[in-house]
C-alpha positions as CSV (number, residue, x, y, z in Angstrom):
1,X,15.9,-14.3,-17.1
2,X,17.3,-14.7,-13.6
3,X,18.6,-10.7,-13.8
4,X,15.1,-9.9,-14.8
5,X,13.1,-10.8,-12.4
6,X,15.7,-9.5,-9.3
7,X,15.7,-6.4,-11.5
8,X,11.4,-6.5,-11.1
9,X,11.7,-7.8,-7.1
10,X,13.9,-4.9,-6.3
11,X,11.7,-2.0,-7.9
12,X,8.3,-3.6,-7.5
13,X,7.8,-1.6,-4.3
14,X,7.9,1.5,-6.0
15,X,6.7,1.0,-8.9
16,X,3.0,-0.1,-7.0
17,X,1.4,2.4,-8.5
18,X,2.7,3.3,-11.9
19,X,5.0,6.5,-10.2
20,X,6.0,9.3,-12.9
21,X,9.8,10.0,-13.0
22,X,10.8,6.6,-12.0
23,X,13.3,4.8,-14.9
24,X,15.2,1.9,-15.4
25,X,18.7,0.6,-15.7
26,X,21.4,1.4,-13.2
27,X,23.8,3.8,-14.6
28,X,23.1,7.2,-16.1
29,X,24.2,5.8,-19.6
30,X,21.9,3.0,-19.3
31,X,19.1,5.3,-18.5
32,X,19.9,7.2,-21.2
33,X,19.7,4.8,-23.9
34,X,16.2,3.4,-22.0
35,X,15.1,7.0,-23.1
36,X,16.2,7.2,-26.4
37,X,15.3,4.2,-27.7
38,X,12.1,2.6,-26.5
39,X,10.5,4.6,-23.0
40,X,10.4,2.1,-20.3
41,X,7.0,0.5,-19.2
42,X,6.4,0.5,-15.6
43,X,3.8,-2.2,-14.0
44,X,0.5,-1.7,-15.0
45,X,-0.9,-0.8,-11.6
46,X,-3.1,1.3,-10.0
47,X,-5.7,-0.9,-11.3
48,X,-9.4,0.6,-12.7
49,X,-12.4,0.7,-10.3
50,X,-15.7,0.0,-11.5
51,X,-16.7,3.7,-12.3
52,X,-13.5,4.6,-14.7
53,X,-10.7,6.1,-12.1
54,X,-7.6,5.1,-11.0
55,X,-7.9,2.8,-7.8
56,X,-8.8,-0.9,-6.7
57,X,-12.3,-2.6,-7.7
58,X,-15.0,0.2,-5.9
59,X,-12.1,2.9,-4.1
60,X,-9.7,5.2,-5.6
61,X,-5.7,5.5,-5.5
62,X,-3.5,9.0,-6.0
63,X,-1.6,7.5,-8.2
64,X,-2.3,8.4,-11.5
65,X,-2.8,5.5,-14.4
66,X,-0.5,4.8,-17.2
67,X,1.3,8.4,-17.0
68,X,3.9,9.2,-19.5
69,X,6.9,7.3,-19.8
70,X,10.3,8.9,-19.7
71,X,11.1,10.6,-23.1
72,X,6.8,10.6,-24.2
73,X,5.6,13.9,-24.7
74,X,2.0,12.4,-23.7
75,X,0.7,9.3,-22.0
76,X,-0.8,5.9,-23.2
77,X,-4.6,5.2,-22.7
78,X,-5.4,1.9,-20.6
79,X,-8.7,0.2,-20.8
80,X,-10.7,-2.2,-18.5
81,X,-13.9,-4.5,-18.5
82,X,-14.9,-6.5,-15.5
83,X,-18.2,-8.2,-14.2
84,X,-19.7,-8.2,-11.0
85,X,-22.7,-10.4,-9.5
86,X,-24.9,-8.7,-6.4
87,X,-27.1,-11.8,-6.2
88,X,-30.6,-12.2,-7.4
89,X,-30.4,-11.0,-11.1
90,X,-28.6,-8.0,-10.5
91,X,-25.4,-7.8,-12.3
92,X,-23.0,-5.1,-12.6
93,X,-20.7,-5.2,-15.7
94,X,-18.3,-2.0,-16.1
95,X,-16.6,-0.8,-19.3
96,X,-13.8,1.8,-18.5
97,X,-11.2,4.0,-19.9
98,X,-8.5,6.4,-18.6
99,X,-5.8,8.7,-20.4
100,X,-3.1,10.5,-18.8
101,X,-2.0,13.2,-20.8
102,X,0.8,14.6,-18.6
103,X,2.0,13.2,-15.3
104,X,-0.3,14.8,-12.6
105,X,-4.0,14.5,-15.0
106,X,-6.1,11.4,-15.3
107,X,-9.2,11.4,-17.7
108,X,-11.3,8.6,-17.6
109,X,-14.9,7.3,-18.7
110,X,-16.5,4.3,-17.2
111,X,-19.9,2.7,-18.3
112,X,-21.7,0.4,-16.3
113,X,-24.4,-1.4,-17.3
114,X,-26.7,-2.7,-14.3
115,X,-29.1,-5.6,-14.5
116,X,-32.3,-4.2,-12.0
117,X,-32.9,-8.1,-11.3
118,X,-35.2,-9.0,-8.6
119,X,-36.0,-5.4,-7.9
120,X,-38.8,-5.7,-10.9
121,X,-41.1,-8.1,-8.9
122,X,-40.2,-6.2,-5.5
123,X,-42.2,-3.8,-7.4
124,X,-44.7,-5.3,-8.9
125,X,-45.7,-7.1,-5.2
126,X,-45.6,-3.4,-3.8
127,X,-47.5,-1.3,-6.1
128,X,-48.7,-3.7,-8.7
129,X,-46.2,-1.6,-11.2
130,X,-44.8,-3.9,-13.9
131,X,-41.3,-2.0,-14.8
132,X,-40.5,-2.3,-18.5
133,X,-37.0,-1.6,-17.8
134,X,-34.4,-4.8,-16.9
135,X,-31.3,-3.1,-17.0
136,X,-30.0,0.9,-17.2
137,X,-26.6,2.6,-17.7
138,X,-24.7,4.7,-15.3
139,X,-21.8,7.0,-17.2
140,X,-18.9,8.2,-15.2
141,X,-17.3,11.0,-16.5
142,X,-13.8,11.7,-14.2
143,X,-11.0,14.0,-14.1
144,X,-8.3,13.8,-11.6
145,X,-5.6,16.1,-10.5
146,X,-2.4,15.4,-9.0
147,X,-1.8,18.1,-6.6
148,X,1.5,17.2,-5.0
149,X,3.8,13.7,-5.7
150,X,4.8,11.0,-3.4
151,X,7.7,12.1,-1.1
152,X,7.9,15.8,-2.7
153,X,9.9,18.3,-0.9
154,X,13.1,16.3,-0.5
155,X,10.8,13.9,2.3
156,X,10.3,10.1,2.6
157,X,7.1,10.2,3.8
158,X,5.0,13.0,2.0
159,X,1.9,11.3,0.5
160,X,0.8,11.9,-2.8
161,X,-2.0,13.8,-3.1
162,X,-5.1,14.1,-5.9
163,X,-8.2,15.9,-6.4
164,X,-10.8,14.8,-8.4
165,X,-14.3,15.8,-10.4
166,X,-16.9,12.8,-11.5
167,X,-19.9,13.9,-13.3
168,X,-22.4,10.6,-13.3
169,X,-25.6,10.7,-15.2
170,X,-27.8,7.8,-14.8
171,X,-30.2,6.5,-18.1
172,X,-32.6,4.3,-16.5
173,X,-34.0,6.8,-13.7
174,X,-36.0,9.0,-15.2
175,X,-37.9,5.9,-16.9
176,X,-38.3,4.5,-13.7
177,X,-39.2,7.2,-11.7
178,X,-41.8,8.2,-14.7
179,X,-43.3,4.8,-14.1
180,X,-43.8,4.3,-10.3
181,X,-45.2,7.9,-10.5
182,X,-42.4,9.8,-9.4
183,X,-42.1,7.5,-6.1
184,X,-38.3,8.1,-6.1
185,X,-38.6,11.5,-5.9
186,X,-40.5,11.5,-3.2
187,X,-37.8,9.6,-1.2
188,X,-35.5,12.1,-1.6
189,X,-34.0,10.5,-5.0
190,X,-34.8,13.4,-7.1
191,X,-32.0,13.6,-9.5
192,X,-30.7,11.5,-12.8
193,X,-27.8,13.2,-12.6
194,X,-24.9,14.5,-9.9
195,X,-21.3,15.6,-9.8
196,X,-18.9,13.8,-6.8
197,X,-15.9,15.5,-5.6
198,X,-13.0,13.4,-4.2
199,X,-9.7,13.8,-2.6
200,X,-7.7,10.9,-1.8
201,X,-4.1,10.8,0.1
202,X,-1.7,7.5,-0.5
203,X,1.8,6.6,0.6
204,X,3.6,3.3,0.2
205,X,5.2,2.0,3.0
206,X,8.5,0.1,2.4
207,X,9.8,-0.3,6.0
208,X,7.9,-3.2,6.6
209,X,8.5,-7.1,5.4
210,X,6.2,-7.1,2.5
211,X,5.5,-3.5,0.5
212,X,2.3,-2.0,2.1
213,X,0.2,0.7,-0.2
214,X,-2.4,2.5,2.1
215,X,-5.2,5.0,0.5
216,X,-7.8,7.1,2.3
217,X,-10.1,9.4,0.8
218,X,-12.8,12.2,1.3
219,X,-16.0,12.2,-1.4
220,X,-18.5,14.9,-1.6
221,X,-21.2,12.9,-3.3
222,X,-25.8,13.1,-3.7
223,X,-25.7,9.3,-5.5
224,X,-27.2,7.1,-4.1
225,X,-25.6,3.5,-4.7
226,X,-22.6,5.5,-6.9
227,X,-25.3,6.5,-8.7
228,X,-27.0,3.3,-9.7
229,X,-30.7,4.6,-7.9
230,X,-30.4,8.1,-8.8
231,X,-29.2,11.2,-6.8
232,X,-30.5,12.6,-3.9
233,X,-31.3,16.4,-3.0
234,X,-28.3,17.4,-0.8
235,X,-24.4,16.0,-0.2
236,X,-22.8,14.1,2.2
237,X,-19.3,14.5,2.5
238,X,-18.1,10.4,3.6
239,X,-14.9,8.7,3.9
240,X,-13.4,5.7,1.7
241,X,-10.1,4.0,1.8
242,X,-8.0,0.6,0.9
243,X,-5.0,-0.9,2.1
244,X,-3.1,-2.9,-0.4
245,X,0.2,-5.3,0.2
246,X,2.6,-7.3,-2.2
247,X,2.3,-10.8,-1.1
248,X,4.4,-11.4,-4.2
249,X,6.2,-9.2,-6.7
250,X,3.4,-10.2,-9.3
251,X,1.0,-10.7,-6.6
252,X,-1.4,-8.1,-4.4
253,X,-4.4,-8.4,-1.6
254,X,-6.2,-5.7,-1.0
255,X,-8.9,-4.7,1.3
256,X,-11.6,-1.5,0.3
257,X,-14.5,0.0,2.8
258,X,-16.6,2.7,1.2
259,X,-19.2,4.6,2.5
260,X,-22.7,5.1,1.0
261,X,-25.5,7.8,1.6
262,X,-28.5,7.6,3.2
263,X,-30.4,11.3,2.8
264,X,-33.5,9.7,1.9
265,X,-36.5,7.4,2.8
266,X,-37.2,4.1,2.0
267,X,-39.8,2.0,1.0
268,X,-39.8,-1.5,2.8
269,X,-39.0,-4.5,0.5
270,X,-37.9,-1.8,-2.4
271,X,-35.8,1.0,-1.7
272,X,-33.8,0.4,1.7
273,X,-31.3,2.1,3.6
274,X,-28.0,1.5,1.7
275,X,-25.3,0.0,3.4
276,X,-21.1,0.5,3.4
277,X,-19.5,-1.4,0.9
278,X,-16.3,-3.3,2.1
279,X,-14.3,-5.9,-0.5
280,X,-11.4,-8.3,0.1
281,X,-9.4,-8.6,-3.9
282,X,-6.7,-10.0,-5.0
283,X,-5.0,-8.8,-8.2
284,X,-2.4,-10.8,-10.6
285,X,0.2,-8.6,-12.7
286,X,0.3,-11.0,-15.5
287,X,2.7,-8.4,-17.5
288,X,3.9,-5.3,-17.5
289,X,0.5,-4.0,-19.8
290,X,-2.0,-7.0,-18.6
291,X,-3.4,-6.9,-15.0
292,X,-6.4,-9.2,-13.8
293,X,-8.3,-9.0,-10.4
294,X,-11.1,-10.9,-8.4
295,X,-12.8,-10.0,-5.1
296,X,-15.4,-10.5,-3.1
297,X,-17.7,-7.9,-1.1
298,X,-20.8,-7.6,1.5
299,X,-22.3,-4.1,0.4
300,X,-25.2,-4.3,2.9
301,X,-28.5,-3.8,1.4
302,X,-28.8,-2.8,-2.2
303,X,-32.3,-1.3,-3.7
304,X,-34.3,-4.1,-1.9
305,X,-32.5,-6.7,-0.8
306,X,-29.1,-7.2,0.5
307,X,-25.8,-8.1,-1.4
308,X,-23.8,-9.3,1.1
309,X,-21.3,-12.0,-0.7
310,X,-21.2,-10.8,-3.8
311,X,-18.3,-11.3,-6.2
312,X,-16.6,-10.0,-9.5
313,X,-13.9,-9.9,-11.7
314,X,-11.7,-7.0,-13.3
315,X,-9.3,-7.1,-16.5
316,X,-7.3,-3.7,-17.2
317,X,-5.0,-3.4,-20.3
318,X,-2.4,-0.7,-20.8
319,X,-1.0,0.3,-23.9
């Protein structure tokens, strides 16, 4: 047991985020007979964000999830659930999937099912509109491509690099917008459905006392919210990152800050202006297939009221 876990201490650094190629044992024979005989599992990180991808609760990684191991022809999928409270009524509980056929490709769906809340009588006292909708779904459709590897052409400090395509289609606001006589639209929320384009860059430092993974990211995106209030007419290209550190081997804080659009109006005490979304997590490798997470955030205002302390939880399973 003691060899174990110094074997785990001295290749938890790079094995952060689930890197392809990497295998275990310490002589070419053992590695060999790793291969043949059962593929070695590496940690089960990067973890799943809320909307199905590779990343940390509401940001991405470029690592890919749950890749195959060496001597698998294909990958493993890995699943994920989580719940997430943004005060008054208004709950967010994602349902997510990835599957990594080959090294550099991620696939993943994520459902989230979100609770409107308070936002029903912010309606009602506007417009007199009773909504007959409490909740709606908001499907994430992603596919990610790993365009070049962590320290590739023979460097130490190449990041790894990955592109990705999210269709969302949104269930609830068509319903909605139907019912307040097309008032969305005519904020500039004209859309039930949109297609976000990322690109995020991340390198894992290993020079300093602790292991420090850092992620920063580019998305081309019209939803508004991730998508939760709809889409608006044109894109915003806005920035999104997360710095993460091993406080332990088994152990990892992380910090997220994601931008949000704004190309639209806003109706006072029911649409506002949406704010950044910034979270503070911490995430516990249980095993190498079991990871759980918790973290807390202050997303600004949400729909029509703020959600500033809000909090959640994240389970994500690997196979």
């Amino acid at each position: 047991m003691k060899n174990q876990k110094l074997l785990f201490a001295a290749t938890a650094a790079v094995l952060l985020a689930v890197q392809p190629g990497i295998v275990f044992g310490g002589t070419e024979s053992s590695k060999k007979t790793v291969v043949e005989e059962a593929p070695a599992k590496n940690p089960p990180l990067p973890l799943h964000n809320i909307e199905g991808n590779g990343g940390i609760l509401t940001t991405l990684t470029a690592y890919i999830v749950n890749p195959p191991r060496n001597g698998e022809p294909v990958g493993r999928p890995s699943i994920g659930t989580g719940f997430i409270s943004l005060n008054s009524g208004r709950y967010l509980i994602p349902n997510t999937v990835t599957w990594s056929p080959w090294e550099r490709i991620e696939l993943g769906y994520g459902a989230e099912w979100y609770t409107i809340g308070s936002l029903k009588d912010a309606v009602r006292n506007a417009t007199g509109v009773n909504l007959n909708a409490d909740n709606l779904w908001l499907h994430n459709f992603n596919a990610r491509f790993q365009f070049i590897k962590e320290n590739a052409f023979n460097t130490s400090w190449v990041p790894a690099l990955t592109g990705g395509v999210h269709y969302k289609y949104n269930s609830g606001y068509s319903s909605i917008n139907s019912q307040l006589g097309g008032a969305l639209s005519s904020l500039g929320i004209t859309d039930n459905q949109g297609v976000d384009f990322t690109l995020y860059a991340t390198k894992l430092l290993t020079f300093l006392p602790r292991p420090v993974l850092l992620s920063a990211g580019g998305r081309a995106t019209r939803a508004v919210e991730t998508g939760l209030l709809g889409f608006q007419s044109n894109y915003e290209i806005l920035f999104e990152g997360n710095a993460a550190v091993f406080l332990t081997d088994w152990l990892i804080l992380a910090t997220e800050y994601r931008m949000q659009p704004n190309g639209y109006s806003t109706i006072p005490g029911v649409v506002g202006r949406s704010g950044n979304w910034v979270t503070v997590d911490l995430a516990w490798v249980v095993n190498k297939h079991l990871t759980i997470a918790g973290g807390w955030g202050a997303f600004g205002n949400v729909a029509n009221e703020n959600a500033n302390g809000v909090w959640g939880i994240t389970a994500k399973y690997e196979f």
